[in-house]
FILOMI-66435 format. One record per residue (C-alpha): x, y, z; residue in one letter; chain. Coordinates in steps of 0.02 Angstrom, whole numbers, plus 50000, padded with zeros to 5 digits. Example, Ala and Ser with C-alpha at 12.3 -4.5 7.8 and 13.67 -1.06 7.14 Angstrom:
BEGIN
- east/north/up/resn/chain
- 50615/49775/50390/A/A .
- 50684/49947/50357/S/A .
This chain:
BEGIN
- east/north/up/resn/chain
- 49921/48692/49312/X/A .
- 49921/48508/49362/X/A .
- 50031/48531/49499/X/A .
- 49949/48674/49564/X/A .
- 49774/48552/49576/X/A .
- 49872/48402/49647/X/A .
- 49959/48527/49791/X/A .
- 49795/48596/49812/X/A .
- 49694/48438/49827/X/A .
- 49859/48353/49927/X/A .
- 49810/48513/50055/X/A .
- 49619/48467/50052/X/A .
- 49664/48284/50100/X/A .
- 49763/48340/50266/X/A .
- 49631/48469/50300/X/A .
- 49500/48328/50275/X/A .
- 49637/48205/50379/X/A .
- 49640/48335/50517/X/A .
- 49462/48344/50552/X/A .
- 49446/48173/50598/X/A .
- 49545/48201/50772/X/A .
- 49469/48219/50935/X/A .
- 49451/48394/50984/X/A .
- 49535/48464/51144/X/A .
- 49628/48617/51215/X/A .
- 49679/48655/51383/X/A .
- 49711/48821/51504/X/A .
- 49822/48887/51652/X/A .
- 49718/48895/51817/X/A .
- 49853/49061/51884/X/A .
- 49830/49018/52064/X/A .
- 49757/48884/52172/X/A .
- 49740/48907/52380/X/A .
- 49711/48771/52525/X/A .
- 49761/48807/52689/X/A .
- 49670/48763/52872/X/A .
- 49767/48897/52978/X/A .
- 49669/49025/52883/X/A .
- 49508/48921/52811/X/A .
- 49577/48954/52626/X/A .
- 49497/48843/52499/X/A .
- 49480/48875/52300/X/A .
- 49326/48815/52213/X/A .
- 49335/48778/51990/X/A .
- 49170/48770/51898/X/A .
- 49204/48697/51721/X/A .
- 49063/48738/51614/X/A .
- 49027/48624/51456/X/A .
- 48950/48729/51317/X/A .
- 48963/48575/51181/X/A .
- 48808/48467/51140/X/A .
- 48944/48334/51203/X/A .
- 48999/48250/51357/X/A .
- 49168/48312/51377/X/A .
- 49316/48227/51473/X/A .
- 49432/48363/51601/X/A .
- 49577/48332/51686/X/A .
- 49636/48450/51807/X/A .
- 49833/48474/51877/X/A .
- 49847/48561/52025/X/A .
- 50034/48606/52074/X/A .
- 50100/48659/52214/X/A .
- 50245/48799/52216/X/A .
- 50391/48694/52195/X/A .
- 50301/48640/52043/X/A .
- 50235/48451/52124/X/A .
- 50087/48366/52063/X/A .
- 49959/48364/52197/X/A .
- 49885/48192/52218/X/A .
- 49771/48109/52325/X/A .
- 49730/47939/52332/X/A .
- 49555/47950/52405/X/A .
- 49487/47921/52199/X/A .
- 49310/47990/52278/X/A .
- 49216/48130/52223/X/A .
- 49160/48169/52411/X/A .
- 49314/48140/52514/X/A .
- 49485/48200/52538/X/A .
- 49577/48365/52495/X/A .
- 49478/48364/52310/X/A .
- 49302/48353/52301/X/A .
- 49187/48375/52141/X/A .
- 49003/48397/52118/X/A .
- 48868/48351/52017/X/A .
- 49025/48236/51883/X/A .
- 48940/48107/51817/X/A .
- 49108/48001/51794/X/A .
- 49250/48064/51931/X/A .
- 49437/47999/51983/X/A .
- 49603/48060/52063/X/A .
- 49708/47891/51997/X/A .
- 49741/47950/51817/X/A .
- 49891/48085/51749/X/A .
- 49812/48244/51819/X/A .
- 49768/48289/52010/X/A .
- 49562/48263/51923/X/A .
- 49485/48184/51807/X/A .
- 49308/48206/51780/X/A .
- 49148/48206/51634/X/A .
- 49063/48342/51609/X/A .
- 48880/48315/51533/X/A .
- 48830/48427/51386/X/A .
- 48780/48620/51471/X/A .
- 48820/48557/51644/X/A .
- 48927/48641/51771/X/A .
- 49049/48500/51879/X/A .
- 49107/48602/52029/X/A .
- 49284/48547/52077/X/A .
- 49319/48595/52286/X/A .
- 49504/48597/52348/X/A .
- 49482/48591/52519/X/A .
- 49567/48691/52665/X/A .
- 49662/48525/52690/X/A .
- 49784/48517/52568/X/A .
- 49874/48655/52635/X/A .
- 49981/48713/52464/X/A .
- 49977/48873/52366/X/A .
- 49989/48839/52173/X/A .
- 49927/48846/51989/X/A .
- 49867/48725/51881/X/A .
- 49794/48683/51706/X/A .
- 49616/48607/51659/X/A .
- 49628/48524/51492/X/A .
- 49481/48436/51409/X/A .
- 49456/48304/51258/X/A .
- 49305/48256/51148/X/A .
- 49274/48130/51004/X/A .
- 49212/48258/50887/X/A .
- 49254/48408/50796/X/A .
- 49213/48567/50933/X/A .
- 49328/48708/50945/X/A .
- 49283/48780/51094/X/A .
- 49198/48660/51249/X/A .
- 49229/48750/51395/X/A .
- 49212/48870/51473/X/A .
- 49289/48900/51684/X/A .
- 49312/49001/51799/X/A .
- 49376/48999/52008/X/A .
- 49378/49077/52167/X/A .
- 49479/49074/52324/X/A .
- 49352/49075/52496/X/A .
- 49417/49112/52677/X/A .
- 49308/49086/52823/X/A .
- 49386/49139/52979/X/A .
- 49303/49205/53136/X/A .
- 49144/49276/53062/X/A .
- 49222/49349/52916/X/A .
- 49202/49306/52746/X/A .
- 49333/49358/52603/X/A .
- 49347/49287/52411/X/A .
- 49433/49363/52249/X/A .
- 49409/49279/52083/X/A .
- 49546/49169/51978/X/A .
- 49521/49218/51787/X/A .
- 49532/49056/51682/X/A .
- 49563/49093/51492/X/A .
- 49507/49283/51525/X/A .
- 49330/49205/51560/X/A .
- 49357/49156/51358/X/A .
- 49291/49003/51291/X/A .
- 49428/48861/51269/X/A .
């Protein structure tokens, strides 16, 4: 009977242990578009439904599986653009990094300038115990002589990460 309570008290520790870690989790974005032949661009909105600020990074690959980077580290210029980030750069591990205020929605813009077709994955970190923080979808625009087409990207199944 002792042994059972020390196993089962060893198990409460790491449980107890566990809980102390930052929370994150992260998701595949299935396809990403830029291209200025035919005014492609993909927009992200990253949706934090925590009572936290939230950190995101986003990777954007191309096909042959290359990190695209950009070294314009502004949230208004270049290929990547993000709005209403309180905290945004392009100089860390990911193609994006970004804050996300508690309830807020940070729109990330990949131009028609990049001119790649990809994927990528959005992960996100917090110094607390949440489970799930975000939530995202995207969508692929073309503009091209008067015409307007989109078509959604599902991130997570439109699921809470």
């Amino acid at each position: 009977m002792k042994n059972i309570i020390k196993v089962s008290l060893a198990g409460l520790g790491l449980l107890a242990s566990a809980s102390s870690f930052a929370a994150g989790d992260s998701a595949l974005i299935p396809h990403v578009m830029s291209d200025d032949k035919s005014n492609m661009q993909s927009y992200f909105y990253f949706t934090n439904v925590s009572d936290a600020p939230i950190d995101v990074t986003v990777s954007l690959y191309n096909n042959a599986g290359q990190l695209i980077t950009e070294s314009s580290d502004s949230a208004s210029a270049g290929v990547l653009r993000a709005y209403f980030s309180t905290v945004y750069s392009e100089s860390g591990s990911g193609s994006a990094q970004m804050t996300i205020e508690p309830n807020a929605t940070v729109t990330l813009h990949v131009t028609e300038y990049g001119n790649f077709q990809g994927y990528g994955r959005v992960e996100w970190t917090q110094d607390s115990n949440v489970r799930d923080a975000l939530i995202s979808h995207g969508r692929v625009y073309r503009h091209n002589n008067g015409y307007e087409m989109s078509y959604s990207v599902h991130i997570n199944k439109g699921e809470e990460f």
